[in-house]
Biopython code that builds the backbone (N, CA, C, O; Angstrom):
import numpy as np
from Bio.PDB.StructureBuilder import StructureBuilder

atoms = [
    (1, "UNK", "N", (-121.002, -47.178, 26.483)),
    (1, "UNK", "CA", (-120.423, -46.222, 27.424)),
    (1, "UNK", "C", (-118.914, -46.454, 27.519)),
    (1, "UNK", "O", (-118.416, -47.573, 27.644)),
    (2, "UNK", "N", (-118.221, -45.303, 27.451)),
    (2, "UNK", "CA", (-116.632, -45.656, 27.868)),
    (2, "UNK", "C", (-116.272, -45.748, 28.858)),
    (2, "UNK", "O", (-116.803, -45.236, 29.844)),
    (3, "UNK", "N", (-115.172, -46.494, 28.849)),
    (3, "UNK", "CA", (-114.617, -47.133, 30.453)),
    (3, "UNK", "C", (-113.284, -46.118, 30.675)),
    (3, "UNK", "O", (-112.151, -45.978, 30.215)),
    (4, "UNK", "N", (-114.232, -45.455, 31.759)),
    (4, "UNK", "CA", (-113.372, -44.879, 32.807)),
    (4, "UNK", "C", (-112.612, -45.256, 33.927)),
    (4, "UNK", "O", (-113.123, -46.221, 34.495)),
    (5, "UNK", "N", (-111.446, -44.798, 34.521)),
    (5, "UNK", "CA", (-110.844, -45.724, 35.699)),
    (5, "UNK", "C", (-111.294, -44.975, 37.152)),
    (5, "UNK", "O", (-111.461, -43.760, 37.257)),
    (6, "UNK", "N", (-111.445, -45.889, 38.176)),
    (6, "UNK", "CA", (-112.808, -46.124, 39.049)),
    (6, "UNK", "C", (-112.659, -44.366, 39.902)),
    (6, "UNK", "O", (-113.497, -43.581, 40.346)),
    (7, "UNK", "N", (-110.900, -44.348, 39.788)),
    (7, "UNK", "CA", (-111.184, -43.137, 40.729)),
    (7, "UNK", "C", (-111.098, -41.848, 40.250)),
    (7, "UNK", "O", (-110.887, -40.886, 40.989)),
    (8, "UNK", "N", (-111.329, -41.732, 38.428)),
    (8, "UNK", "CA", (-111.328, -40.826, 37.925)),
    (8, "UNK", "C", (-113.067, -40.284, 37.772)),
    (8, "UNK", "O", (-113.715, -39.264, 38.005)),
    (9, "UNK", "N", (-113.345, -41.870, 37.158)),
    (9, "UNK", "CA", (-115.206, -41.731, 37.746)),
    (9, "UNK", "C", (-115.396, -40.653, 38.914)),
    (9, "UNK", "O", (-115.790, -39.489, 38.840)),
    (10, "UNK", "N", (-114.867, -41.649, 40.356)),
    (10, "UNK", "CA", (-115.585, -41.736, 41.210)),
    (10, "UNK", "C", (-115.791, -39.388, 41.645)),
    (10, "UNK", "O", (-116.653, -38.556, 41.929)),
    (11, "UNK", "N", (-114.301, -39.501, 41.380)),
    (11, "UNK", "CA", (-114.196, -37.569, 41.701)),
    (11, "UNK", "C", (-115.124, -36.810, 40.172)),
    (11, "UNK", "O", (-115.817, -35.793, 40.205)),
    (12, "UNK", "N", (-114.949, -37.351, 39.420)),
    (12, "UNK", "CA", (-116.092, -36.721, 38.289)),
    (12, "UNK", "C", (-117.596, -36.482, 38.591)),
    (12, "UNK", "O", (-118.365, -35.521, 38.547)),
    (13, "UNK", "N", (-117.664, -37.803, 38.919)),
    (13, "UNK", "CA", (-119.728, -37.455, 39.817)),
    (13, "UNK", "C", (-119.557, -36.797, 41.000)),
    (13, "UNK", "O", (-120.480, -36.142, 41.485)),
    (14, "UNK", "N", (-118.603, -36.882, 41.467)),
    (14, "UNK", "CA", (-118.640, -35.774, 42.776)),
    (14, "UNK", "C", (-118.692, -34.248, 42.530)),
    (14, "UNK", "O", (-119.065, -33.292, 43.210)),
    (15, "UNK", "N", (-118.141, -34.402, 41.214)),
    (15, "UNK", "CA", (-117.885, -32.837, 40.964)),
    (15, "UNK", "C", (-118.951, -32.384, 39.865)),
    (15, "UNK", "O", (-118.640, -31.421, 39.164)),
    (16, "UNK", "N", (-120.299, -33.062, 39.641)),
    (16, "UNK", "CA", (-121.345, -32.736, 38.626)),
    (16, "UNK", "C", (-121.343, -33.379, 37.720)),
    (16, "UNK", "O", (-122.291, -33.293, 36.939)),
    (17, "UNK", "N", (-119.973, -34.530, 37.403)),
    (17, "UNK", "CA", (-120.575, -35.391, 35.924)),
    (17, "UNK", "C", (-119.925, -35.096, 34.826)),
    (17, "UNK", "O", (-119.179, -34.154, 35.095)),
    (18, "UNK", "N", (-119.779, -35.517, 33.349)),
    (18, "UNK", "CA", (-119.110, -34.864, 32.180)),
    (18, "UNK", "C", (-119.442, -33.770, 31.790)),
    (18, "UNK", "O", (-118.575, -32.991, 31.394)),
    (19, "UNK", "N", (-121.108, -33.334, 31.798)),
    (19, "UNK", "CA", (-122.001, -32.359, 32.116)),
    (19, "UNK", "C", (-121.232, -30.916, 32.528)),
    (19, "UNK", "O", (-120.801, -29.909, 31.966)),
    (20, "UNK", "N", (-121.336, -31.426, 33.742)),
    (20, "UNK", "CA", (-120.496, -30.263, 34.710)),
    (20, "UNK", "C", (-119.426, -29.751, 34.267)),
    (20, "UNK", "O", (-119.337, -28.529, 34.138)),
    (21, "UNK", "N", (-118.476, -30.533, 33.970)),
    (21, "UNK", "CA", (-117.037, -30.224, 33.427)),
    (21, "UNK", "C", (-117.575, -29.727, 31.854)),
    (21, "UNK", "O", (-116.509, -29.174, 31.586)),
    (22, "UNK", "N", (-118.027, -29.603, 31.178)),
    (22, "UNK", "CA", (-117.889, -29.555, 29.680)),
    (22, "UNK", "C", (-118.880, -28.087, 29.794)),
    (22, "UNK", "O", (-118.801, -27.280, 28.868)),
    (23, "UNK", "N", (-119.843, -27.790, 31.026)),
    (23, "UNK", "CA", (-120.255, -26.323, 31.424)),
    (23, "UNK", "C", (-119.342, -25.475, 31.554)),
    (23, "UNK", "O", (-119.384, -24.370, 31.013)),
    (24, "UNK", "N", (-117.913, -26.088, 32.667)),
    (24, "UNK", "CA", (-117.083, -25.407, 32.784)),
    (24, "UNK", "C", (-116.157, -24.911, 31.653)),
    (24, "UNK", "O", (-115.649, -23.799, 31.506)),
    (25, "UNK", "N", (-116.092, -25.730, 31.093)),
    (25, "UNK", "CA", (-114.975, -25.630, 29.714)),
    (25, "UNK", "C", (-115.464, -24.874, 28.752)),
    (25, "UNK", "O", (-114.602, -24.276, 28.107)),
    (26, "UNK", "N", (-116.561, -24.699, 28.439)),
    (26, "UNK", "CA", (-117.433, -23.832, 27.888)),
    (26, "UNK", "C", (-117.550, -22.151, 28.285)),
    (26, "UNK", "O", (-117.677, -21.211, 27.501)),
    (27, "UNK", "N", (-117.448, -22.119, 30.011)),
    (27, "UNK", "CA", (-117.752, -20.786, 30.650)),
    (27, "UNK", "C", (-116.090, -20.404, 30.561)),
    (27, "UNK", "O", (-115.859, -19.515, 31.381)),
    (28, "UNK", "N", (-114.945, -20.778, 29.864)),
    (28, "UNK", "CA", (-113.607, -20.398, 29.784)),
    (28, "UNK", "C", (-113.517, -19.422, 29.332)),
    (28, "UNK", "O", (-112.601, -18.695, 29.714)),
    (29, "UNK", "N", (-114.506, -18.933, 28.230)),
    (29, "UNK", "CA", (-113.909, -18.370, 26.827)),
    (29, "UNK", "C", (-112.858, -18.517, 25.821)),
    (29, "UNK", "O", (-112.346, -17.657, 25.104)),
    (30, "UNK", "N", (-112.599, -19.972, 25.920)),
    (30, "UNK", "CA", (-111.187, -20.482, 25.103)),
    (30, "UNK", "C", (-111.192, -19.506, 23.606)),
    (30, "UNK", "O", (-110.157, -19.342, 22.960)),
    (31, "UNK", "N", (-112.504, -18.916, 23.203)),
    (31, "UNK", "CA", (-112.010, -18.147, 21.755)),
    (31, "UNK", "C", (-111.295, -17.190, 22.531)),
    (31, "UNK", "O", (-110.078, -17.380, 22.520)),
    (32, "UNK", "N", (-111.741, -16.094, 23.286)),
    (32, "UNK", "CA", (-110.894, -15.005, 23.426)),
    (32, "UNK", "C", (-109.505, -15.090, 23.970)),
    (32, "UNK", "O", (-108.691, -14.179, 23.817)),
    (33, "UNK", "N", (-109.198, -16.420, 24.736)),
    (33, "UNK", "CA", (-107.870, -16.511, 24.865)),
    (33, "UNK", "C", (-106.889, -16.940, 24.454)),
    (33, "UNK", "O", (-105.744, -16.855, 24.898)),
    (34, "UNK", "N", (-107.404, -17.586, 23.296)),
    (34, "UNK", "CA", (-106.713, -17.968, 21.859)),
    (34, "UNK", "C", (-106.198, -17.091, 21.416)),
    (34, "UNK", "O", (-105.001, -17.188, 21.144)),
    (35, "UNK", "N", (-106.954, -15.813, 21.157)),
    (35, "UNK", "CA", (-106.392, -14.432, 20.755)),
    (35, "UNK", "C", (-105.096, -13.944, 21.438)),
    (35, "UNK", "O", (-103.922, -13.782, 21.106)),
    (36, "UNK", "N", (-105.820, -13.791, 22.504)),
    (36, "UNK", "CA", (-104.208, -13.506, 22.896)),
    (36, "UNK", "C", (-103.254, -13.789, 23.283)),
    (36, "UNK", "O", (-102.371, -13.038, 23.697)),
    (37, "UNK", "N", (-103.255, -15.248, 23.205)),
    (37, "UNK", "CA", (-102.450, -16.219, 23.015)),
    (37, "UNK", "C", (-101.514, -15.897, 21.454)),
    (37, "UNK", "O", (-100.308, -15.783, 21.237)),
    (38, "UNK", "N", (-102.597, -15.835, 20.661)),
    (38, "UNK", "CA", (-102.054, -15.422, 19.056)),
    (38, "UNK", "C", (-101.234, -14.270, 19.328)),
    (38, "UNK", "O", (-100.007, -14.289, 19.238)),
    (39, "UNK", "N", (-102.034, -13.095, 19.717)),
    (39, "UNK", "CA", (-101.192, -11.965, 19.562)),
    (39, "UNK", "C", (-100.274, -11.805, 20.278)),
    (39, "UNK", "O", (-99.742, -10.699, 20.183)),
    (40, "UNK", "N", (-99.672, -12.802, 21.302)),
    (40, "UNK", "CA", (-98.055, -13.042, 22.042)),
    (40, "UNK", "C", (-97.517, -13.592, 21.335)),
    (40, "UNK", "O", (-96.300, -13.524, 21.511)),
    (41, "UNK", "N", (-98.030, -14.559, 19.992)),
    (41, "UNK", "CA", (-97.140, -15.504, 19.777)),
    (41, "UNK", "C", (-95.687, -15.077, 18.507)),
    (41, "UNK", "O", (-94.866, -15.851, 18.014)),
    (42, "UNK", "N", (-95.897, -13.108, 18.242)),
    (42, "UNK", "CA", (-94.861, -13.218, 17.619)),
    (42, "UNK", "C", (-93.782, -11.926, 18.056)),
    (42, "UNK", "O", (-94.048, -10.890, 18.666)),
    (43, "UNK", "N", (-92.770, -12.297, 17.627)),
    (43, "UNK", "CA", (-91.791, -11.522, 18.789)),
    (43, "UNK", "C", (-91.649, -10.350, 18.250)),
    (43, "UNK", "O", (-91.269, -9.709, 19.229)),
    (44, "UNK", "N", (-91.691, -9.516, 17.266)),
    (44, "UNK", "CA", (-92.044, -8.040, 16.745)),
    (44, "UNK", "C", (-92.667, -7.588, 18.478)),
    (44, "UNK", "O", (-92.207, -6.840, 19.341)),
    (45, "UNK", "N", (-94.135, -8.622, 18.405)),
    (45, "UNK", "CA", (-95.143, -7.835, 19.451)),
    (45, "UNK", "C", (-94.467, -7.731, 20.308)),
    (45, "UNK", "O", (-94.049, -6.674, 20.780)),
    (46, "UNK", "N", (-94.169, -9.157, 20.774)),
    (46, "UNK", "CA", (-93.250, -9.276, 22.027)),
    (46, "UNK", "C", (-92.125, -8.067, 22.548)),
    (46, "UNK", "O", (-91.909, -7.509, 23.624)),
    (47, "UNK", "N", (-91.705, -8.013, 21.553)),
    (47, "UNK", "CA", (-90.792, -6.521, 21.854)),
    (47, "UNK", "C", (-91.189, -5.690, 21.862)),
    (47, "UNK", "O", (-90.508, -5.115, 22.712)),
    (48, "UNK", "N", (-92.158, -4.753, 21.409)),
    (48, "UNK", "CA", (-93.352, -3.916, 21.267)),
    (48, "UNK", "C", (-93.914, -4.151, 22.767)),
    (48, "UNK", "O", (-94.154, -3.085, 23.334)),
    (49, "UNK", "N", (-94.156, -5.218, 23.476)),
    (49, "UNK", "CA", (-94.587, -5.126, 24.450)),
    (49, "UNK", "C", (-93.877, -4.778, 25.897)),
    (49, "UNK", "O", (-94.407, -4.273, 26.886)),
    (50, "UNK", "N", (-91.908, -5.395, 25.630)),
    (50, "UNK", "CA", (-90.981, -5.582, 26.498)),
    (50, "UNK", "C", (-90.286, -3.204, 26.240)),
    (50, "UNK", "O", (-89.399, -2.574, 26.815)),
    (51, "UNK", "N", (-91.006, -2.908, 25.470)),
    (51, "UNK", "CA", (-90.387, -1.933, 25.028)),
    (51, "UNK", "C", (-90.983, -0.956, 25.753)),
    (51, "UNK", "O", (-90.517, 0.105, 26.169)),
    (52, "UNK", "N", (-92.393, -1.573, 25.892)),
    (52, "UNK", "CA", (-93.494, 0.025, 26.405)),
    (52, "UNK", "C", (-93.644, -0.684, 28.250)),
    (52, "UNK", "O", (-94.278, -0.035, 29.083)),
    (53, "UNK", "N", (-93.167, -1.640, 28.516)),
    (53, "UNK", "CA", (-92.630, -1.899, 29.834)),
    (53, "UNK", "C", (-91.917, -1.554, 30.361)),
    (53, "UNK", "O", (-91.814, -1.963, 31.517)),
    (54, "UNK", "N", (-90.683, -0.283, 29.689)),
    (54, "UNK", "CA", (-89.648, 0.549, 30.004)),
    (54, "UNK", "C", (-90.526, 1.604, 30.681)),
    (54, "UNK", "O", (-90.787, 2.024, 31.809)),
    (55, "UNK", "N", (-91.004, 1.913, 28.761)),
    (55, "UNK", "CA", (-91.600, 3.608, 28.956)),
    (55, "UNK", "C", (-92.517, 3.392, 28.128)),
    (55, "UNK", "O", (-92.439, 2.339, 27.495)),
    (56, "UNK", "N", (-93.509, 4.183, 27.904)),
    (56, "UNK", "CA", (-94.544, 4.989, 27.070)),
    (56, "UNK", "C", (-93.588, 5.225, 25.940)),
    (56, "UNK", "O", (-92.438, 5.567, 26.217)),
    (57, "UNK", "N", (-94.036, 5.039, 24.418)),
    (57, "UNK", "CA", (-93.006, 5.542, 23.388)),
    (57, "UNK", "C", (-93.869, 5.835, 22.371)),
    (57, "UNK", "O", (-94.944, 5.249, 22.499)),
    (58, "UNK", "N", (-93.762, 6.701, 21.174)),
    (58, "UNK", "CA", (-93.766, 7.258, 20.419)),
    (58, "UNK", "C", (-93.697, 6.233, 19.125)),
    (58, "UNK", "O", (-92.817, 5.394, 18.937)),
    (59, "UNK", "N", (-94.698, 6.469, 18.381)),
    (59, "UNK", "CA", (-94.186, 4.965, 16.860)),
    (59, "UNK", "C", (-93.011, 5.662, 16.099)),
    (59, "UNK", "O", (-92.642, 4.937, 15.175)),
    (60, "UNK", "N", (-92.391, 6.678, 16.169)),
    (60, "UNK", "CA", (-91.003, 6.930, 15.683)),
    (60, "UNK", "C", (-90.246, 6.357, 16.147)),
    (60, "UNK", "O", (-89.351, 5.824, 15.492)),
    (61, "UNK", "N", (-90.366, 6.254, 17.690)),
    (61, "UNK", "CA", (-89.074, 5.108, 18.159)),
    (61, "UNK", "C", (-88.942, 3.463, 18.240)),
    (61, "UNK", "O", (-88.027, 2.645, 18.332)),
    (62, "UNK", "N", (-90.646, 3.450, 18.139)),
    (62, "UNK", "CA", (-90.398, 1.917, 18.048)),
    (62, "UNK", "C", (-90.036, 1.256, 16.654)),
    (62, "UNK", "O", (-89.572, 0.138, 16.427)),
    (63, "UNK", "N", (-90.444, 2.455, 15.638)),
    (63, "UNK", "CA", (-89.764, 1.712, 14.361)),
    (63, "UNK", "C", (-88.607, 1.830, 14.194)),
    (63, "UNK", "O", (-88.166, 1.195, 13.236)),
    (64, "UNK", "N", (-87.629, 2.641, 14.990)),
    (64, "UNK", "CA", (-86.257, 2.851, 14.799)),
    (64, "UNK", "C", (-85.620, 1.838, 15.489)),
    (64, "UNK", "O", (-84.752, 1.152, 14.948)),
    (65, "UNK", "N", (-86.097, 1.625, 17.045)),
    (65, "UNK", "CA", (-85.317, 0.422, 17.328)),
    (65, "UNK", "C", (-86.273, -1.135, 16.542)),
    (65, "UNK", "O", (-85.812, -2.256, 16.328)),
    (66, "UNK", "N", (-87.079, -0.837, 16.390)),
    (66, "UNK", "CA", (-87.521, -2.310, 15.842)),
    (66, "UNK", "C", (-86.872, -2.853, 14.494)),
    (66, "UNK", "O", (-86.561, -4.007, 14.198)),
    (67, "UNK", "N", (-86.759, -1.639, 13.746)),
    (67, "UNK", "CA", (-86.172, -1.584, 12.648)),
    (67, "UNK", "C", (-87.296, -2.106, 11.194)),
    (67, "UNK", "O", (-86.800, -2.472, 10.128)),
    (68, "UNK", "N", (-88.644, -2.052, 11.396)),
    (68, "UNK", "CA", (-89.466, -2.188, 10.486)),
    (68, "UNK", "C", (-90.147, -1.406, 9.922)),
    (68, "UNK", "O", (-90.439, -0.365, 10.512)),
    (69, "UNK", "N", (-90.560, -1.616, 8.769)),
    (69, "UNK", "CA", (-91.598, -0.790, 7.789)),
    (69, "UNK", "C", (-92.873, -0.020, 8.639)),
    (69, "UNK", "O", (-93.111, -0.469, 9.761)),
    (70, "UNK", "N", (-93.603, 0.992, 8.197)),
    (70, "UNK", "CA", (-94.660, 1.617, 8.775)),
    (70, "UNK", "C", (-95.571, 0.872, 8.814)),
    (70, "UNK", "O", (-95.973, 0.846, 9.977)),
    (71, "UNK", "N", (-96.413, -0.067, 7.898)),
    (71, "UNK", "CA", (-96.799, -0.458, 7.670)),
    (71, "UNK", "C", (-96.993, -2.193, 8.390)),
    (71, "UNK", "O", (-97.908, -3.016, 8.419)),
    (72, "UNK", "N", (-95.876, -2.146, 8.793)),
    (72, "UNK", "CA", (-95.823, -3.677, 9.570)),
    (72, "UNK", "C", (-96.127, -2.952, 10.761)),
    (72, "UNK", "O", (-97.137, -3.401, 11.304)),
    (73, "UNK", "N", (-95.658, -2.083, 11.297)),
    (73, "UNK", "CA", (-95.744, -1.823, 12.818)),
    (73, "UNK", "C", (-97.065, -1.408, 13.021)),
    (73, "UNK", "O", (-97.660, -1.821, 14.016)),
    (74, "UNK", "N", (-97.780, -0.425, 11.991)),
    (74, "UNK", "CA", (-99.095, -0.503, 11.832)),
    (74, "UNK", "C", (-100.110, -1.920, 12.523)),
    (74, "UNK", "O", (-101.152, -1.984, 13.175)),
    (75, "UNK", "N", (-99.135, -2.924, 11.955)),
    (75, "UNK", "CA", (-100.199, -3.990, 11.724)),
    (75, "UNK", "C", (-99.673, -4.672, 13.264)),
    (75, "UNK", "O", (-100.490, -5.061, 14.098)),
    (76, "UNK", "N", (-98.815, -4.711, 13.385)),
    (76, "UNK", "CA", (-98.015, -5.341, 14.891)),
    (76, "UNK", "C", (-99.000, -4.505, 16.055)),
    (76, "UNK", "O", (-99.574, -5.063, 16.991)),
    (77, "UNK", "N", (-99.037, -3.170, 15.779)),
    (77, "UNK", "CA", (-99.433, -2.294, 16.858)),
    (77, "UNK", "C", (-101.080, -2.570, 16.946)),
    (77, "UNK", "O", (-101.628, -2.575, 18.048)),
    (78, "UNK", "N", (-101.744, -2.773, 15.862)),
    (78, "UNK", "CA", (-103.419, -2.730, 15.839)),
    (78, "UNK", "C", (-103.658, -4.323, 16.499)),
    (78, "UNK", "O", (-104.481, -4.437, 17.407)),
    (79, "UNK", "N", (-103.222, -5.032, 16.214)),
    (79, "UNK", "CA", (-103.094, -6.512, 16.304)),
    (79, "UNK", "C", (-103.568, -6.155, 18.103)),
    (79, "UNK", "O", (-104.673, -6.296, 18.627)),
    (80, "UNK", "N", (-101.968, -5.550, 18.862)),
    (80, "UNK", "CA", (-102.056, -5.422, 20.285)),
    (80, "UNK", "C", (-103.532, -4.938, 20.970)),
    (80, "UNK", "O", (-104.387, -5.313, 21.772)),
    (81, "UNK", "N", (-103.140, -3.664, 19.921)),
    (81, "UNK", "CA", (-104.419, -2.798, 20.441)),
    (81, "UNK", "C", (-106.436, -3.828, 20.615)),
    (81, "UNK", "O", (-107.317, -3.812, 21.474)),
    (82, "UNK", "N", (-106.299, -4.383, 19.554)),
    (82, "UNK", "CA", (-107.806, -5.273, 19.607)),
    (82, "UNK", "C", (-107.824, -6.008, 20.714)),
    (82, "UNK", "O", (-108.799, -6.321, 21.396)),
    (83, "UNK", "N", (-106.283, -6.368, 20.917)),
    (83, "UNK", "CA", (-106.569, -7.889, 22.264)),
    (83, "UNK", "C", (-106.902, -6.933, 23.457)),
    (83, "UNK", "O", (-107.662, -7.420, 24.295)),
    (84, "UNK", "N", (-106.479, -5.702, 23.670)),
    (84, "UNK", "CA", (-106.354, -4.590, 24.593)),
    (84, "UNK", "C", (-105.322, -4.728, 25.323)),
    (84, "UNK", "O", (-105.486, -4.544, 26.529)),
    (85, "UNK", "N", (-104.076, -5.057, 24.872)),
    (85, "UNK", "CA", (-102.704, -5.100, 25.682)),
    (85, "UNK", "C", (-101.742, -3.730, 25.561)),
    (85, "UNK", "O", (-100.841, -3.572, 26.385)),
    (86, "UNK", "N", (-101.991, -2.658, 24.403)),
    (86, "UNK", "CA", (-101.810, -1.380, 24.639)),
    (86, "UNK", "C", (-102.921, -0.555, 24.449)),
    (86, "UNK", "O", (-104.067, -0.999, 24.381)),
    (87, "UNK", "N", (-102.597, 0.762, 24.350)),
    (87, "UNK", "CA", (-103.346, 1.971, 23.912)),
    (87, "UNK", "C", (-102.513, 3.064, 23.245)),
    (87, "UNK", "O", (-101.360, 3.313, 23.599)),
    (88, "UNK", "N", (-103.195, 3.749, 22.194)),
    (88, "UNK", "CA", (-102.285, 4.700, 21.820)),
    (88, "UNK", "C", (-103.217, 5.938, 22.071)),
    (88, "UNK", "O", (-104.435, 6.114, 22.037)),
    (89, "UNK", "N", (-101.896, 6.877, 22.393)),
    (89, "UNK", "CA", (-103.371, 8.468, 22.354)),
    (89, "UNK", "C", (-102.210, 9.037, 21.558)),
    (89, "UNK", "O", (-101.080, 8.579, 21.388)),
    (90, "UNK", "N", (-102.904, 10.406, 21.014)),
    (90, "UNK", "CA", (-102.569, 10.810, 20.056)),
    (90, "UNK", "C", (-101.831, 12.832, 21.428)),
    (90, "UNK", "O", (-102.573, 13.534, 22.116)),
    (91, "UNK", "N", (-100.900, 12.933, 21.305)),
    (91, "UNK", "CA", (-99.931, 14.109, 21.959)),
    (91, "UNK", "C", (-99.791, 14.713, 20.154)),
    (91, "UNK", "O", (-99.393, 14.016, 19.221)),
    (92, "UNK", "N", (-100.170, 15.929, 20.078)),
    (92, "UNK", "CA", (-99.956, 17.060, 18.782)),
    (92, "UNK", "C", (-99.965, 16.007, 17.442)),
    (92, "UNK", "O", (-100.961, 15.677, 16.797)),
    (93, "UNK", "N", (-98.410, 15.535, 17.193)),
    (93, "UNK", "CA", (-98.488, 15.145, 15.729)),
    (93, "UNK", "C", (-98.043, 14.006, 16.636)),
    (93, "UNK", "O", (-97.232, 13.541, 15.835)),
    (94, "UNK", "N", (-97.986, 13.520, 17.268)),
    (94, "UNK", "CA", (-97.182, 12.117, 18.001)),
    (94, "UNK", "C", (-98.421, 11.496, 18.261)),
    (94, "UNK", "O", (-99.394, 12.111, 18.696)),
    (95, "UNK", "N", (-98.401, 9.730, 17.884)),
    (95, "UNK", "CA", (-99.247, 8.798, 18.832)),
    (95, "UNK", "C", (-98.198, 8.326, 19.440)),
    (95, "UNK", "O", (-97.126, 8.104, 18.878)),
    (96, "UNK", "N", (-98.547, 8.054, 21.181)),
    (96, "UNK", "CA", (-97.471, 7.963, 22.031)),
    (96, "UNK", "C", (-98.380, 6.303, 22.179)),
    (96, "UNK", "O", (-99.439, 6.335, 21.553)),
    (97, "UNK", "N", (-98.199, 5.403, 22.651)),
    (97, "UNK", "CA", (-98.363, 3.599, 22.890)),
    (97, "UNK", "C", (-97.822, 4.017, 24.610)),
    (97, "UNK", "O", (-97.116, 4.847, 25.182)),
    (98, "UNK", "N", (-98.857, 2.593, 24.983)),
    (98, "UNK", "CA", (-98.365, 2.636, 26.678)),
    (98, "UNK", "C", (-99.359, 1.017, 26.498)),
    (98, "UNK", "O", (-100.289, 0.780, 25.727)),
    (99, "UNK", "N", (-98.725, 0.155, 27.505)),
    (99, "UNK", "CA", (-99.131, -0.642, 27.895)),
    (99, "UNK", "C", (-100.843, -0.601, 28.781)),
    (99, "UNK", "O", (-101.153, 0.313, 29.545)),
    (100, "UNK", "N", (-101.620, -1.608, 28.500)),
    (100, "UNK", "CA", (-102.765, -1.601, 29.540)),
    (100, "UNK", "C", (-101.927, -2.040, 30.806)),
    (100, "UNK", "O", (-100.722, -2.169, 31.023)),
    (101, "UNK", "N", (-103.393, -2.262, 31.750)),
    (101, "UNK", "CA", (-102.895, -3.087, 32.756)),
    (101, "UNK", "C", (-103.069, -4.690, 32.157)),
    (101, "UNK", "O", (-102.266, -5.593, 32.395)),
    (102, "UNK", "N", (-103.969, -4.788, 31.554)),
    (102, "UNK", "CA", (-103.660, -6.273, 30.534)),
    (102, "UNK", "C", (-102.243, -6.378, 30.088)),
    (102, "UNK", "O", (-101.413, -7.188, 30.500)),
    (103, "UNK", "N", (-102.083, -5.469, 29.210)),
    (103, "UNK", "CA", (-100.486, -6.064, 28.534)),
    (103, "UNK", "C", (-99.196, -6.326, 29.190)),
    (103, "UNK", "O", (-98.293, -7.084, 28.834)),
    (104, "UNK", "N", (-99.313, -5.241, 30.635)),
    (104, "UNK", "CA", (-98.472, -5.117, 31.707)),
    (104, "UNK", "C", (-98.321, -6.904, 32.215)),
    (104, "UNK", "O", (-97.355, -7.651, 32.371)),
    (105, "UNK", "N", (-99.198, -7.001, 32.299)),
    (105, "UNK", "CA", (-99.222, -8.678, 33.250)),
    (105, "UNK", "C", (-98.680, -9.683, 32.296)),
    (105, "UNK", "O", (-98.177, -10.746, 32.659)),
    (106, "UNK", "N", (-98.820, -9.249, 30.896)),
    (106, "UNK", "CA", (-98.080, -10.191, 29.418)),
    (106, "UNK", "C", (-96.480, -9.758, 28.717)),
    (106, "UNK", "O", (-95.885, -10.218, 27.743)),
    (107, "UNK", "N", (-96.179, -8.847, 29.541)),
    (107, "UNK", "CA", (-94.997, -7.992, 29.111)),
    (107, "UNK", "C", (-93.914, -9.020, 29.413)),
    (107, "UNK", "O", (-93.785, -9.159, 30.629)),
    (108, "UNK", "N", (-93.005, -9.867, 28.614)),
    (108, "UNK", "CA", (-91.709, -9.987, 29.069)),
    (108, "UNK", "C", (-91.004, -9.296, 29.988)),
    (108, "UNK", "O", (-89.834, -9.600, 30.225)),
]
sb = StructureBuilder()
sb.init_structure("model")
sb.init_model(0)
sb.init_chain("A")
sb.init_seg("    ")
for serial, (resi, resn, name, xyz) in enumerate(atoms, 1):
    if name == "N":
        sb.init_residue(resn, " ", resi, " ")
    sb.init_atom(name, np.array(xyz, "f"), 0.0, 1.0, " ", f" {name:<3s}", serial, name[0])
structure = sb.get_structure()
């Protein structure tokens, strides 16, 4: 058995045991917040996210000020969309992007 110190024990059995704690750590969902942990971790998004915290925008403008390929923003924008930190709807020939209330609370 490993040696624990007496008053780290002593509040551990008070609180259910290693047991208890390793239930809790379990009921986290550490996969899903890994994710979106990931999908903050690169600043394309990040701006993508600080951008639609203005306004609602259009993927014509975010590739103009972002200054990237269709194809990356494609991939920047779907990335968001899975974690559910935006949404896009589609206005005539325009998909317009808007923040969730998820992404709102992650927005720079």
């Amino acid at each position: 058995m490993m040696e624990i110190p007496d008053e780290i024990e002593e509040e551990l059995e008070e609180r259910g045991g290693l047991t208890k704690l390793l239930e809790k750590l379990n009921n986290l969902d550490i996969e899903r917040k890994s994710k979106v942990h990931k999908a903050l971790s690169n600043q394309v998004r990040l701006k993508i996210l600080a951008l639609l915290k203005e306004q609602d925008l259009c993927v014509c403008v975010l590739k103009e000020i972002l200054d990237i390929k269709d194809s990356k923003l494609s991939y920047h924008l779907s990335v968001l969309k899975e974690e559910d930190l935006i949404v896009g709807e589609r206005d005539a020939n325009f998909m317009i992007y808007r923040l969730t209330e998820k992404g709102d609370k992650f927005a720079p």
